[in-house]
Backbone bond lengths (Angstrom), bond angles and torsions (degrees), N, CA, C in turn:
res aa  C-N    CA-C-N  psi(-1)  N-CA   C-N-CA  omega(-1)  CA-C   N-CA-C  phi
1 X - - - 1.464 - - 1.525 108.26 -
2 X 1.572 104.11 137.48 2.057 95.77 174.21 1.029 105.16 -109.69
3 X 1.719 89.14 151.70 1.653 88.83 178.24 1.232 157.57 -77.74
4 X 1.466 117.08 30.75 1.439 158.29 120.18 1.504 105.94 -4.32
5 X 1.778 103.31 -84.43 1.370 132.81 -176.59 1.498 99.55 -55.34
6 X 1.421 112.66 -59.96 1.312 107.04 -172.70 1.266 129.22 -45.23
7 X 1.281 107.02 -50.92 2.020 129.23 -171.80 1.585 82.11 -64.47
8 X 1.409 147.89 -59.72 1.366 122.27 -136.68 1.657 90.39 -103.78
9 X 1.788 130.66 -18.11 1.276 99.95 159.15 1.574 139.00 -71.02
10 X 1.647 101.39 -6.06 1.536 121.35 -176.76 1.584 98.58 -77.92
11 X 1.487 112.72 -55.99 1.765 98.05 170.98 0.991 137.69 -59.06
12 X 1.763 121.84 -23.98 1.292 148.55 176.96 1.751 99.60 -45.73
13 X 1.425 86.62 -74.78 1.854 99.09 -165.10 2.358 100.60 -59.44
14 X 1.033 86.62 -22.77 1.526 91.11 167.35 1.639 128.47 -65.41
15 X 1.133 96.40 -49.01 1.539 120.25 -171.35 1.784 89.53 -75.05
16 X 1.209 118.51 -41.08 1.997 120.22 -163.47 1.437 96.38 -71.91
17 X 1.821 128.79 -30.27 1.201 136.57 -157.39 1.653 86.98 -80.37
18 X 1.615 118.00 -52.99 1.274 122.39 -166.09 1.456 116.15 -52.05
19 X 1.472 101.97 -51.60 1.831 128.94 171.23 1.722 109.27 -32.83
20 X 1.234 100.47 -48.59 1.590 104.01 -152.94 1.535 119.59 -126.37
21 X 2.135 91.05 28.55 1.231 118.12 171.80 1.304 131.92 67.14
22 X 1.398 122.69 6.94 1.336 138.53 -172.91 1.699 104.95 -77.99
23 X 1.342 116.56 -28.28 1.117 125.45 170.78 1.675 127.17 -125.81
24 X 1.372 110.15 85.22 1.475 124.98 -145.58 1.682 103.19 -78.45
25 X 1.169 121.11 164.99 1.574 128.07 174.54 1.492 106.73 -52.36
26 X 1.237 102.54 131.06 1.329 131.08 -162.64 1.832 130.10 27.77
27 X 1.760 85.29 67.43 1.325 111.18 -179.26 1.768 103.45 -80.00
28 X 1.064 135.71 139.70 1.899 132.55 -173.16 2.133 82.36 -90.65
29 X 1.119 100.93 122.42 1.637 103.96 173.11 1.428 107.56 -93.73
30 X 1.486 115.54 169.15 1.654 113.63 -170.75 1.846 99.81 -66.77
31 X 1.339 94.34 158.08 1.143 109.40 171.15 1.989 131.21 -67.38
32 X 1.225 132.79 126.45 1.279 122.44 -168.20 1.842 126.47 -34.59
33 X 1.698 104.09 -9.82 1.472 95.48 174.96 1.830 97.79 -119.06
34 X 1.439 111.11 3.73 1.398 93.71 163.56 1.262 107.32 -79.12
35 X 1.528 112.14 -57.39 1.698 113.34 174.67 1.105 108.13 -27.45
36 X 1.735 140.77 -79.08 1.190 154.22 -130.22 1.771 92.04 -73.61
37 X 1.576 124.34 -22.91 1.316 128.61 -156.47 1.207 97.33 -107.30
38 X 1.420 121.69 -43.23 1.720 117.59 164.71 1.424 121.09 -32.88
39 X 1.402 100.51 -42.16 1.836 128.06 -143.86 1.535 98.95 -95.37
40 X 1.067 101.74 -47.59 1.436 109.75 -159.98 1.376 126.67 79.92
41 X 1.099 93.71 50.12 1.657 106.71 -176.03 1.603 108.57 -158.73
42 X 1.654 103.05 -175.18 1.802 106.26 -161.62 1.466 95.43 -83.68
43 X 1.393 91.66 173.56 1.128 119.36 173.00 1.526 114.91 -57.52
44 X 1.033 102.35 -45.87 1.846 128.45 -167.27 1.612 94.19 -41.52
45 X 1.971 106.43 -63.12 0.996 122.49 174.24 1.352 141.46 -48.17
46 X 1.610 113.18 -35.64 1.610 117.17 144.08 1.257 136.37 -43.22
47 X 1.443 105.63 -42.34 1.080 137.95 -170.93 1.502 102.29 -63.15
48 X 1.732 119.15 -75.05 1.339 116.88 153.63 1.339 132.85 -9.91
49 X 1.458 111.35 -71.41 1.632 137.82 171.07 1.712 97.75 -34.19
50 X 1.359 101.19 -79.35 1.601 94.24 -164.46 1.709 110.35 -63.21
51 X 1.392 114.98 -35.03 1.501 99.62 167.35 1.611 119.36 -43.70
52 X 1.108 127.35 -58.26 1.242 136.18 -170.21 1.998 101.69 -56.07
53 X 1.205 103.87 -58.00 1.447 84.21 159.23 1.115 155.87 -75.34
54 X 1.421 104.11 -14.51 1.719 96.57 145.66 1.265 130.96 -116.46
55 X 1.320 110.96 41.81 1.529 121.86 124.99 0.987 105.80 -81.05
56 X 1.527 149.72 -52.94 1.753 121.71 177.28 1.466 122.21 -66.47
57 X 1.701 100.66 13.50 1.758 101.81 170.96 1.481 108.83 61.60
58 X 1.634 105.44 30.67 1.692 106.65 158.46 1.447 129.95 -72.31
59 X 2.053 84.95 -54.46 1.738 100.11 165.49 1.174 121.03 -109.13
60 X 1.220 93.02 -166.54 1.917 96.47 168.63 1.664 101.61 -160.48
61 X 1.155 104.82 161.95 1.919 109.42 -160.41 1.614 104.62 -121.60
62 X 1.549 117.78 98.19 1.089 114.76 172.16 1.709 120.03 -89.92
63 X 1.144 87.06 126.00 2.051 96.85 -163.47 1.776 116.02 -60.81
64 X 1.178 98.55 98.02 1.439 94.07 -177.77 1.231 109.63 135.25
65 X 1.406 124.91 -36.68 1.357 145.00 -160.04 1.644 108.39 -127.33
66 X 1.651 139.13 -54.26 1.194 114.85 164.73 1.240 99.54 142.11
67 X 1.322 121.30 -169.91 1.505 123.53 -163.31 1.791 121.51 -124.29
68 X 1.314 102.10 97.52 1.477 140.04 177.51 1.254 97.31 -59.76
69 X 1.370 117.11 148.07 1.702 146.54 127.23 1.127 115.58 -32.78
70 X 1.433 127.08 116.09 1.698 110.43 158.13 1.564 128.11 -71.27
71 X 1.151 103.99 163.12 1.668 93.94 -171.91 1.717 101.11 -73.76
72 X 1.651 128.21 -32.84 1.310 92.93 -166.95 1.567 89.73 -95.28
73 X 1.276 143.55 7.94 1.670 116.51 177.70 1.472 122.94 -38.10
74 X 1.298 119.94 -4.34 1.865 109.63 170.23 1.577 97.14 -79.48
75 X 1.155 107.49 -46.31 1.638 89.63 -178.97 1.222 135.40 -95.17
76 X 1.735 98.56 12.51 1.362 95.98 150.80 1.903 135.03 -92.29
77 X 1.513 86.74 -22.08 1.378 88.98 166.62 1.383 125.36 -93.54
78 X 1.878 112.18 38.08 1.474 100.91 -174.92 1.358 102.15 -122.02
């Protein structure tokens, strides 16, 4: 699998968690080497993942502290 596929199935299953409330507005998400350690993959690739979601305005990345839920991602993913 490349990591293309990878980064956007790692946001995928992210974005479905967000959808169907498992991960509520302003949930703190794992950190880029827990992800990458869940996953089994780089950092680079987390990194990817969460970009892509917040460009769809799922998350948002507070510097220092880590990567939150936005409050409206239910209605963006509906």
């Amino acid at each position: 699998m490349n990591s293309l596929q990878t980064y956007r199935q790692i946001a995928d299953g992210i974005a479905a968690r967000i959808a169907n409330g498992d991960l509520p507005a302003g949930t703190l998400l794992p950190s880029y080497q827990q992800l990458a350690a869940a996953h089994g993959v780089s950092i680079a690739t987390t990194q990817r993942a969460y970009a892509l979601l917040g460009f769809q305005g799922l998350v948002y990345g507070e510097p220092g502290q880590g990567v939150y839920v936005a409050d409206h991602a239910a209605a963006a993913t509906a």
